[in-house]
N, CA, C and O atoms as a GROMACS GRO file, in nm:
protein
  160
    1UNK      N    1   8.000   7.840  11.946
    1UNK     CA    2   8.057   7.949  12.022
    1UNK      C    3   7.986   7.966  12.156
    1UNK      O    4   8.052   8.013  12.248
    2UNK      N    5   7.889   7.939  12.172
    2UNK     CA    6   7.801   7.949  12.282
    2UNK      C    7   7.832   7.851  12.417
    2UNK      O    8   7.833   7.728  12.422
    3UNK      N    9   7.850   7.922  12.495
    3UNK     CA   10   7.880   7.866  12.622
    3UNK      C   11   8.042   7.825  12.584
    3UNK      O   12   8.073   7.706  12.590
    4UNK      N   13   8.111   7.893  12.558
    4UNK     CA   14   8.248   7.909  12.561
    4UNK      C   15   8.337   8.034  12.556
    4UNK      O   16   8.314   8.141  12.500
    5UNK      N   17   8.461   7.988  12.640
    5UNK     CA   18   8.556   8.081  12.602
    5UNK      C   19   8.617   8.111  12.494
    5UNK      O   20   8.662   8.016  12.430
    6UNK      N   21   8.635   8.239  12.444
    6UNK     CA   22   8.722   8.268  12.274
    6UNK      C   23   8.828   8.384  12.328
    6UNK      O   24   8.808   8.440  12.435
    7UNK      N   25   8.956   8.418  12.233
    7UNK     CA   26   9.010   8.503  12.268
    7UNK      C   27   8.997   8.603  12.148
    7UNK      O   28   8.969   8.534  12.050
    8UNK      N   29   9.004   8.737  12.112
    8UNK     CA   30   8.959   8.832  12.069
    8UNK      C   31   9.083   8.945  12.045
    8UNK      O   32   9.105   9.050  12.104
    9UNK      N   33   9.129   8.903  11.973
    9UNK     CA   34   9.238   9.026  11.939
    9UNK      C   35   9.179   9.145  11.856
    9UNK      O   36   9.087   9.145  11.774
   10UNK      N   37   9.244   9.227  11.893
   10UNK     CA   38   9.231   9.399  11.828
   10UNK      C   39   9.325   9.464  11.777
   10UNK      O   40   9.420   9.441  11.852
   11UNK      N   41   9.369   9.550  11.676
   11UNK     CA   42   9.501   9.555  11.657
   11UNK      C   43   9.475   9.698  11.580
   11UNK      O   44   9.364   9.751  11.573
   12UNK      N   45   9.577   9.742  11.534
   12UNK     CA   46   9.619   9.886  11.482
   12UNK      C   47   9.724   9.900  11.406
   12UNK      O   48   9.828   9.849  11.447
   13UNK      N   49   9.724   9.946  11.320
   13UNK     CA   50   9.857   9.968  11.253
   13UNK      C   51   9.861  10.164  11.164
   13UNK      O   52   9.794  10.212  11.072
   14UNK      N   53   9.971  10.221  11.252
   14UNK     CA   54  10.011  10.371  11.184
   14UNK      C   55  10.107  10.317  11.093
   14UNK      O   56  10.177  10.218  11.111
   15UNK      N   57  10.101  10.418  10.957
   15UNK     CA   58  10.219  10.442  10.876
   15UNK      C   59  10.202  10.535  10.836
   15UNK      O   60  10.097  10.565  10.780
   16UNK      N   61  10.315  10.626  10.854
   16UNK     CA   62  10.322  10.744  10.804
   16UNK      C   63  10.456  10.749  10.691
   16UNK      O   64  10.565  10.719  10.740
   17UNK      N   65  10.453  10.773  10.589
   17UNK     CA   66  10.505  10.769  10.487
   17UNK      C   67  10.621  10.956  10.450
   17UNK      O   68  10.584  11.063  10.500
   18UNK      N   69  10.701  10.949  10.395
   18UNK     CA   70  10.756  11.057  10.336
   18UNK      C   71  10.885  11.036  10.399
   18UNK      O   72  10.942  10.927  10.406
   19UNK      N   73  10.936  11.164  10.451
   19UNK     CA   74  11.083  11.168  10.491
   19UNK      C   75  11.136  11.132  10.637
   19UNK      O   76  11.247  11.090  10.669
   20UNK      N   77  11.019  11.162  10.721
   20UNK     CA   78  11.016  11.118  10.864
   20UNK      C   79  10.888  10.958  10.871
   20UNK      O   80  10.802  10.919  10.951
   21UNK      N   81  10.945  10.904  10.728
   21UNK     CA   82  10.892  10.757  10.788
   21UNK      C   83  10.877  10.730  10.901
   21UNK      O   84  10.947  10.776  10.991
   22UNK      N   85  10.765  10.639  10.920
   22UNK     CA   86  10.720  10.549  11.058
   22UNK      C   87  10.635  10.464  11.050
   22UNK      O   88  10.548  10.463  10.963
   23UNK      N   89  10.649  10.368  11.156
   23UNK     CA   90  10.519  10.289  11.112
   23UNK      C   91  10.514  10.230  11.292
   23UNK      O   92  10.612  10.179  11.345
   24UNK      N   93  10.414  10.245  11.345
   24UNK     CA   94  10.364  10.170  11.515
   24UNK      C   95  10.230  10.005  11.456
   24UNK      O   96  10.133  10.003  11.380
   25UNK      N   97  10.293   9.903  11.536
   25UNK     CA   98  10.190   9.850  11.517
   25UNK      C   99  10.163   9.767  11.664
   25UNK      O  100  10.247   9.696  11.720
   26UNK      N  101  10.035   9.791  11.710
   26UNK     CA  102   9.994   9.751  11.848
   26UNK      C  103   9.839   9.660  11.838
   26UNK      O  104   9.743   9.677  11.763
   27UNK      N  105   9.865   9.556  11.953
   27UNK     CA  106   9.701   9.498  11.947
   27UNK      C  107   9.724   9.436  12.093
   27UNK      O  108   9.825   9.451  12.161
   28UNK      N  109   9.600   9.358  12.130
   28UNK     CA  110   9.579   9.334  12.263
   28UNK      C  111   9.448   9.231  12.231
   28UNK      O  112   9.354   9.245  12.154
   29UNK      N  113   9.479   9.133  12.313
   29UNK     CA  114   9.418   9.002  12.375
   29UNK      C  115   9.334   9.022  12.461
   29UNK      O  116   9.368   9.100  12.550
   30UNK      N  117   9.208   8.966  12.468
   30UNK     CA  118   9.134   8.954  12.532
   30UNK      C  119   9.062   8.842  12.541
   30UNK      O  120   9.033   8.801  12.429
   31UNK      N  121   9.004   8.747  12.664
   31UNK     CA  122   8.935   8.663  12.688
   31UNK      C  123   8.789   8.662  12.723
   31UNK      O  124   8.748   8.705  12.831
   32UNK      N  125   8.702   8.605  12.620
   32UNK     CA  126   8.587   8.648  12.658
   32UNK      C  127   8.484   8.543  12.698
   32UNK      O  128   8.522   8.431  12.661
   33UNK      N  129   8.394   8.542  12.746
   33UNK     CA  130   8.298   8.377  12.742
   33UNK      C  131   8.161   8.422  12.713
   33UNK      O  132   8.088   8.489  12.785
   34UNK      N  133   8.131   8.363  12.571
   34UNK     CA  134   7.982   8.370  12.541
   34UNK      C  135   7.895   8.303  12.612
   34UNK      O  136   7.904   8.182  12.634
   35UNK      N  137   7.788   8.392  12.660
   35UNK     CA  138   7.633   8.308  12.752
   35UNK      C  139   7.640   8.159  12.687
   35UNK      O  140   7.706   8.141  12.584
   36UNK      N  141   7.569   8.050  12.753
   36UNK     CA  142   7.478   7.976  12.684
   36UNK      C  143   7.386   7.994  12.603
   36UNK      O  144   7.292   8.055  12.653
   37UNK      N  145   7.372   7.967  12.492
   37UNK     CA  146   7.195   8.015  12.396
   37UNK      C  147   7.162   7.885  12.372
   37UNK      O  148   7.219   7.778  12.348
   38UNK      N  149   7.005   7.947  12.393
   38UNK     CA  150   6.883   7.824  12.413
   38UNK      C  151   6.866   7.817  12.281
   38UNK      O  152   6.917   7.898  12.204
   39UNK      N  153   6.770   7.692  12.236
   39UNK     CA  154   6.734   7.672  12.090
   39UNK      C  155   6.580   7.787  12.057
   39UNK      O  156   6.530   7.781  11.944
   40UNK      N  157   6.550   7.833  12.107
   40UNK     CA  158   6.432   7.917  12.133
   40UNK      C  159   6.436   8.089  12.101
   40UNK      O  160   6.337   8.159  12.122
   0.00000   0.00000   0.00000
């Protein structure tokens, strides 16, 4: 992982249950780049 880019999703999910059922489900991408790490 070190000294690279990864992408990083996050996400959510509502449900609300009974007579006014619902349910939202949302997430989001992100690009991140880990430092280099030394053996030390």
């Amino acid at each position: 992982m070190s000294g690279r880019w990864h992408e990083v999703l996050t996400g959510v999910a509502l449900v609300r249950g009974g007579e006014l059922a619902r349910q939202t489900v949302a997430y989001e991408k992100t690009e991140v780049r880990f430092a280099q790490m030394t053996e030390t």
